[in-house]
C-alpha positions in Angstrom: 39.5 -14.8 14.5 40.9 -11.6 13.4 37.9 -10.1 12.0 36.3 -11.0 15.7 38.8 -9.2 17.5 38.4 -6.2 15.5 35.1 -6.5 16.6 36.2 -6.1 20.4 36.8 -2.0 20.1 33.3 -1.3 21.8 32.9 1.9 21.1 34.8 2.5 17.3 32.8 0.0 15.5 29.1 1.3 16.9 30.4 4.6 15.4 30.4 3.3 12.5 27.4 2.7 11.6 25.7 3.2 14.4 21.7 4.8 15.2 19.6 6.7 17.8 18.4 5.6 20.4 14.4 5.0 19.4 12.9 2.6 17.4 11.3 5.7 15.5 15.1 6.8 14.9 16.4 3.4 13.3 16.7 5.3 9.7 18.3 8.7 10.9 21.8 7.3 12.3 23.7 9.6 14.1 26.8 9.0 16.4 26.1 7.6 19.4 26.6 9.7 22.7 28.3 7.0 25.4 27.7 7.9 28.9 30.6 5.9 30.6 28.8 6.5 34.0 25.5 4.5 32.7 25.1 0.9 34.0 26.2 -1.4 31.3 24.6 -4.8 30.5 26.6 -7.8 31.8 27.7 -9.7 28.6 28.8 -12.5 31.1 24.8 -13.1 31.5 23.6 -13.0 27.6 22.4 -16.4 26.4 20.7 -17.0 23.2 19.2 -19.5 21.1 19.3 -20.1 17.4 17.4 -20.7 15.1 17.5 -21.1 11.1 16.6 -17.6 10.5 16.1 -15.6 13.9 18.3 -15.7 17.1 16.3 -15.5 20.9 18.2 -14.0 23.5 17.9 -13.1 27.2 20.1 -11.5 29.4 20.4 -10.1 33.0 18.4 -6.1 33.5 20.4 -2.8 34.4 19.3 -1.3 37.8 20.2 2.0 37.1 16.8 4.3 37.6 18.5 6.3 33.5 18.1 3.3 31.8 14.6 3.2 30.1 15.7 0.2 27.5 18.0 -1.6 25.5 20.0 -1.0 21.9 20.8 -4.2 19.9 23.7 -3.5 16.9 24.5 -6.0 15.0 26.2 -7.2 12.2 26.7 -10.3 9.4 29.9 -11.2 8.9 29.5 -12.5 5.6 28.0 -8.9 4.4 28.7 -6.1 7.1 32.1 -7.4 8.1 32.7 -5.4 11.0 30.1 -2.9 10.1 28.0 -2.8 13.0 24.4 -0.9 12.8 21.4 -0.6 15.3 18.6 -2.6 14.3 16.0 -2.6 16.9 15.5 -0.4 20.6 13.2 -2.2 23.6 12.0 0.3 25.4 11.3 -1.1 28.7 14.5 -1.7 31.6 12.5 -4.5 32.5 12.7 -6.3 29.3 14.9 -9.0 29.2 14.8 -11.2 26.3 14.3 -10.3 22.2 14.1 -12.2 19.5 15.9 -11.0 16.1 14.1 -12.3 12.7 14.2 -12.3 9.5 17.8 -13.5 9.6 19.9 -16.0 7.1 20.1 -19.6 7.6 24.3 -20.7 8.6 25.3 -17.2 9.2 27.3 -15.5 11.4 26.3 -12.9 13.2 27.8 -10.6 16.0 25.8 -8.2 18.5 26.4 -5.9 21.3 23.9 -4.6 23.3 23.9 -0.7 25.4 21.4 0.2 27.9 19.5 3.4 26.9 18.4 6.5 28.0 15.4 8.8 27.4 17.8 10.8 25.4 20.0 10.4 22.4 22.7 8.9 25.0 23.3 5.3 26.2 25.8 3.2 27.7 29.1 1.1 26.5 28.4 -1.6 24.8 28.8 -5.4 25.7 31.1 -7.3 24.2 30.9 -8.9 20.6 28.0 -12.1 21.3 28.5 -14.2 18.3 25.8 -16.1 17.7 25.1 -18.6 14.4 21.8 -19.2 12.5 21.2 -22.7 12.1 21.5 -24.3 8.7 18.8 -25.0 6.3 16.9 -28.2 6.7 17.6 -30.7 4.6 15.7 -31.3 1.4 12.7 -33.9 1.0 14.6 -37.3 0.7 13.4 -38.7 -2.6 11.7 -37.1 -5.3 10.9 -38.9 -8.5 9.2 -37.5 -12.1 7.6 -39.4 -14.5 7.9 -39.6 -18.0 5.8 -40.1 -21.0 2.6 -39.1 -19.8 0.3 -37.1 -22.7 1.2 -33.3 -22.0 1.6 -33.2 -18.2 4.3 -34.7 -15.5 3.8 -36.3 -12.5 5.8 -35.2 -9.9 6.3 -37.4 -6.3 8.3 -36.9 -3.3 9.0 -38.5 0.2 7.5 -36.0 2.8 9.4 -34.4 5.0 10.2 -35.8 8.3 10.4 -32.1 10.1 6.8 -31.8 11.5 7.4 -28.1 11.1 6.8 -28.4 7.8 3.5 -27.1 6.2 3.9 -26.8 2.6 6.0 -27.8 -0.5 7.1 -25.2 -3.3 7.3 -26.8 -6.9 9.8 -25.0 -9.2 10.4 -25.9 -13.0 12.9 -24.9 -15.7 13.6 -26.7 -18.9 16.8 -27.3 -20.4 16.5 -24.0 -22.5 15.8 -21.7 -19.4 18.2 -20.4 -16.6 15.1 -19.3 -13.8 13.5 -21.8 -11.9 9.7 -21.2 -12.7 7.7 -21.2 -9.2 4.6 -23.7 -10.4 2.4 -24.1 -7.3 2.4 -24.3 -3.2 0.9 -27.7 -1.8 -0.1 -27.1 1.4 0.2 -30.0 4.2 3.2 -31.6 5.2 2.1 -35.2 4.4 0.8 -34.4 0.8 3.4 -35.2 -2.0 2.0 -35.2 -5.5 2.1 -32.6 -8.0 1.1 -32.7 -11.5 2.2 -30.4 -14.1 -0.6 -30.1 -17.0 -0.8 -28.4 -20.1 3.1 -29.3 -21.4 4.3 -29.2 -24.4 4.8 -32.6 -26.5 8.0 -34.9 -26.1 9.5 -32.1 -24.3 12.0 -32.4 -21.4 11.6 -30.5 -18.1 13.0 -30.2 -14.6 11.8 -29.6 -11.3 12.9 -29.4 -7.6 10.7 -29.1 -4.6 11.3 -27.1 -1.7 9.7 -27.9 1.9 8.3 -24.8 4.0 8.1 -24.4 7.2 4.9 -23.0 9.5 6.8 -19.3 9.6 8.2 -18.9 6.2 11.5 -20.7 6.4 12.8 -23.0 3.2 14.3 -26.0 2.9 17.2 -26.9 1.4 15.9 -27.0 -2.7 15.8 -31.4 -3.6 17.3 -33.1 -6.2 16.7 -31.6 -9.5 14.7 -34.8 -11.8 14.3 -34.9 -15.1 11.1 -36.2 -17.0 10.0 -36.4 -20.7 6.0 -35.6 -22.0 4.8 -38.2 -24.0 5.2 -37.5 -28.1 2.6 -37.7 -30.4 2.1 -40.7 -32.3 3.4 -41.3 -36.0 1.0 -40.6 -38.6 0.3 -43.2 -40.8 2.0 -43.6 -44.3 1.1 -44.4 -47.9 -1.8 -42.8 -48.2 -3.5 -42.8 -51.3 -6.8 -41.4 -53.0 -9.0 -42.7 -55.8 -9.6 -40.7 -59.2 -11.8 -42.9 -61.3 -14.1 -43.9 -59.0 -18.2 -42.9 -59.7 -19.5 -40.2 -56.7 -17.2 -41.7 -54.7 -13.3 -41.5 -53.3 -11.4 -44.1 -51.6 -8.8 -43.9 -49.6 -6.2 -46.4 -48.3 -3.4 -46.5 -46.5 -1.0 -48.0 -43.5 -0.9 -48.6 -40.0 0.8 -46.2 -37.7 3.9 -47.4 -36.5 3.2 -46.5 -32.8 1.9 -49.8 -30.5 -0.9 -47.4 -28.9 -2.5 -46.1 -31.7 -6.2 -46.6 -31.4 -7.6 -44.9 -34.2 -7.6 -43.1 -37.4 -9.3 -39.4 -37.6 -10.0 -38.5 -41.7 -9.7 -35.0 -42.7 -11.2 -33.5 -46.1 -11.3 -29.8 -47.7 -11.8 -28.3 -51.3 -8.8 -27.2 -51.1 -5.1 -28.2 -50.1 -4.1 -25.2 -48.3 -7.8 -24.8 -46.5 -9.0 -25.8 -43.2 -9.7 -29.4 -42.7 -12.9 -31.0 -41.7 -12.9 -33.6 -40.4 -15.6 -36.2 -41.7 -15.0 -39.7 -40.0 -12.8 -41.6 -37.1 -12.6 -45.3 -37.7 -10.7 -48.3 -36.0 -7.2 -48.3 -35.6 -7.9 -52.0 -37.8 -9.7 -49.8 -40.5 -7.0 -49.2 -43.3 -9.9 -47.7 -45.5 -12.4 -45.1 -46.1 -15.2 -44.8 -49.4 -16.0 -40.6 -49.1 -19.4 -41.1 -51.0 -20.3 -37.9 -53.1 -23.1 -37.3 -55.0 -21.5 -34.9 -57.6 -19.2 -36.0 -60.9 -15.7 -34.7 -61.5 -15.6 -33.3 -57.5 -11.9 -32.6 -56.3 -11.4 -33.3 -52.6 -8.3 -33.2 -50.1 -7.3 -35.8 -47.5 -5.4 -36.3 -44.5 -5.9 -38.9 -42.2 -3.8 -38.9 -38.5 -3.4 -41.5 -36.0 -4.9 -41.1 -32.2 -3.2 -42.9 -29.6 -4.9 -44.3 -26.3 -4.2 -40.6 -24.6 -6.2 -38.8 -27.3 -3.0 -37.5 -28.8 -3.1 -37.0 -32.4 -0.2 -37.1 -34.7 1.2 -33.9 -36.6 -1.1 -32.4 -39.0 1.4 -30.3 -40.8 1.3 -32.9 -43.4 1.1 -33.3 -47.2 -2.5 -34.0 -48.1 -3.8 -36.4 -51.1 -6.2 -35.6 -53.5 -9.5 -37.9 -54.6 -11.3 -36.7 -57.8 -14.6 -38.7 -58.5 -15.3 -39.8 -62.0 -16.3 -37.2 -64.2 -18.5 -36.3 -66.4 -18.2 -38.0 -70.3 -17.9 -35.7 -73.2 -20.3 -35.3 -74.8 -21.5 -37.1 -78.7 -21.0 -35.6 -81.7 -23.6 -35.5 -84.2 -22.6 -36.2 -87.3 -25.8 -36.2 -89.3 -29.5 -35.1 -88.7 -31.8 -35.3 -91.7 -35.6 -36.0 -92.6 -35.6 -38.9 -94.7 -38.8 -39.6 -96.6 -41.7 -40.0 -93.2 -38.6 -40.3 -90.5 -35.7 -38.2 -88.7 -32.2 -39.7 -89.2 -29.5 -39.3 -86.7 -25.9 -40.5 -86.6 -23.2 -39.4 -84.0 -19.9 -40.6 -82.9 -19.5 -41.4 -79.4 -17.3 -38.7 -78.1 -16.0 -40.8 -75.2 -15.2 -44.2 -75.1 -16.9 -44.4 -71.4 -20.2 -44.7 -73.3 -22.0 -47.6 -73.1 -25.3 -46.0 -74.1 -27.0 -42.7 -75.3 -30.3 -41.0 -74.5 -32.2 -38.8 -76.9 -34.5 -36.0 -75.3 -36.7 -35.2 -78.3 -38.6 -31.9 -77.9 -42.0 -31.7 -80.2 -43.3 -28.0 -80.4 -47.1 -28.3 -80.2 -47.9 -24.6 -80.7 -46.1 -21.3 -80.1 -46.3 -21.5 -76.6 -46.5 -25.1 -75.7 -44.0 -27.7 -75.9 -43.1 -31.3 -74.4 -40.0 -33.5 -74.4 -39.8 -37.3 -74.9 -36.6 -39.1 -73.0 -35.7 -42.2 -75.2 -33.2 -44.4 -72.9 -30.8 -47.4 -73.7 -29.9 -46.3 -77.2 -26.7 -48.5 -77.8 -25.9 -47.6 -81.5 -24.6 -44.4 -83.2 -28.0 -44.2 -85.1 -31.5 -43.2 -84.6 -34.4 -43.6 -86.7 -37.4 -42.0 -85.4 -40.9 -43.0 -87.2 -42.9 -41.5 -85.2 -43.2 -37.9 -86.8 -46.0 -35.7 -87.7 -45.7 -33.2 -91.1 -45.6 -29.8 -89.9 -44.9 -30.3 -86.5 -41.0 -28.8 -85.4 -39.1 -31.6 -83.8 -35.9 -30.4 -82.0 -33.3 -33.4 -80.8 -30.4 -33.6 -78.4 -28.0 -36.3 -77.4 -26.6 -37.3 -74.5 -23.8 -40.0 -73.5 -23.9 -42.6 -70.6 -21.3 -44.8 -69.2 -21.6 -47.9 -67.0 -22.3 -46.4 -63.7 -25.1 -43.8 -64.9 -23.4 -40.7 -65.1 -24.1 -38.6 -67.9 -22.5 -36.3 -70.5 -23.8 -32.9 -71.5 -26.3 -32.6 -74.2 -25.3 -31.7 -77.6 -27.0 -28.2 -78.9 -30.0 -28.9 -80.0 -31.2 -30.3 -84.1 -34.2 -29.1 -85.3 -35.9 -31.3 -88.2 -39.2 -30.4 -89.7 -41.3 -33.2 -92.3 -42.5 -30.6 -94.3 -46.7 -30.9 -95.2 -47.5 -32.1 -97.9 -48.9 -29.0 -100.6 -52.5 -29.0 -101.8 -53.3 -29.9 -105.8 -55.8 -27.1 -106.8 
């Protein structure tokens, strides 16, 4: 009350802060000049209407043939205090109602009116008109968010029961940030779905709505709710690679811990550190994977992950395995490689104890620039007897190892043997 009555000294408080008398004059305050003579606007007449963020007003017109217009001061009482300043001129004595915009919801705010003149003077004011904005409406009723959804949160409200409404603001923040994030307008009162996409996994976030009206004015913010994205599903564990197996690497291991797991996506690179390719999805009741490979002794990584029923794949900042198919045997040794009377002797020692046979390519040099090479398979013994020899002719051998499943060693270096010809008696 006492800040109101301060308000009372007509002409002190225009002085203040006070403007011109033309719109075009609102940003060059000067004093005002106060004809006392001028017909002043009955304050007993002013009405007004509020609003939650303009006021309407009408009041009763001067008669005196000066008065071109109107002058509206005003101030918040919140911010200005008793600061009064000109905020708008009507330049017709005719005009008898104005509505002020742009204003605050639930504030107070104070006004006088003066008549004006075609000059920089006017009239005495009225006296203080107090007049309120009306609150803020309400927020939407109920507003819910739901959880566990793969990356994205579904957001639902209760529309509004103000038919003024037109549109709903959707803010978000997360526990880690201060600022509400403005997400998305949805237009039409009676719509009240929203779905965030694109979220981070098993991540909390929070979001308000906030109703709009046809000219711009916001509800009350709703409930702040709370809702988690779904987290990726646990990889699987024990996962284990062959080493000994022939152009081949199997893998094993168990189930994912997570109920919705539909699958299993298997990864493989040449090297641990690499990029990943990945070769195969099976079943979420496959446990197992044979990675056939043509080549001997061939190192290969592995990581398998686990894909739930959203198409959410576990980490893949895992430890990989590694899967080595069989390699190659070592090679015999020969130990001897003689001509013995008509035939070619050789004796080795295995070399490997993966042998379970030994195949001799036997090279017969037919003339300088010919040549041709004989594969004798199966050989199960250390020892070789070939017969089957011509004197003169250059016989070159070479052994090679073979275990059970076909693959083969090197060859040794090559043994040449010669039956010498026999000389002429003169």
């Amino acid at each position: 009350m006492t800040r109101l009555m301060r308000l009372t000294s007509l002409t002190a408080l225009i002085l203040l802060v006070s403007g011109c008398a033309y719109k075009d004059k609102l940003s060059k305050p000067i004093a005002p000049k106060v004809d006392d003579t001028l017909e002043v606007v009955d304050s007993s007449s002013i009405r007004s209407i509020s609003d939650m963020n303009a006021v309407a007003f009408e009041w009763r017109k001067v008669d005196d043939p000066r008065v071109i217009g109107y002058h509206f001061y005003r101030a918040n009482t919140q911010k200005d205090g008793t600061k009064l300043r000109l905020i708008d001129t009507i330049e017709n004595r005719y005009t008898t109602h104005y509505v002020d915009t742009n204003l605050e919801p639930n504030t107070k705010y104070v006004y006088k009116i003066s008549s004006a003149t075609n000059s920089d003077i006017e009239s005495r004011t009225t006296s203080d008109y107090v007049a309120s904005t009306l609150p803020r409406m309400e927020g939407v009723s109920f507003i819910q968010a739901i959880s566990n959804l793969p990356r994205q949160i579904k957001i639902i409200w209760r529309p509004h029961s103000n038919e003024r409404i037109k549109a709903y603001e959707v803010q978000r923040s997360t526990p880690q940030t201060v600022e509400w994030e403005r997400l998305k307008t949805i237009k039409g009162r009676l719509q009240a779905e929203f779905i965030d996409e694109e979220l981070e996994d098993n991540v909390i976030y929070n979001y308000r709505v906030i109703a709009k009206t046809f000219d711009g004015i916001s509800s009350q913010a709703s409930e702040i709710v709370k809702a988690q994205t779904k987290a990726l599903p646990k990889g699987i564990l024990g996962l284990s690679a062959t080493k000994k197996l022939a152009k081949k690497v199997a893998l094993n291991w168990q189930a994912s811990d997570s109920s919705d797991v539909i699958k299993y996506n298997i990864y493989r690179s040449t090297d641990s550190t690499s990029y990943f390719d990945k070769i195969k999805t099976v079943s979420a009741q496959v446990l197992t994977f044979e990675d056939f490979i043509n080549k001997d002794g061939e190192v290969y990584f592995y990581k398998v992950s686990s894909i739930d029923k959203d198409d959410l794949e576990s980490d893949l900042n895992i430890n990989s395995v590694m899967g080595v198919t069989l390699g190659k045997l070592n090679k015999p040794i020969i130990t001897l490689a003689q001509i013995q009377g008509e035939k070619a002797i050789l004796n080795w020692q295995a070399g490997d104890n993966r042998a379970v046979s030994y195949t001799i390519y036997k090279t017969i040099k037919e003339n300088f620039f010919k040549s041709k090479t004989i594969k004798l398979e199966g050989i199960t013994a250390l020892r070789y007897e070939d017969r089957d020899i011509i004197r003169g002719v250059e016989y070159n051998y070479a052994i090679q190892a073979v275990d059970q499943f076909g693959i083969a060693s090197a060859m040794t270096n090559k043994t040449e043997l010669v039956l010498p010809k026999l000389k002429k008696l003169n």
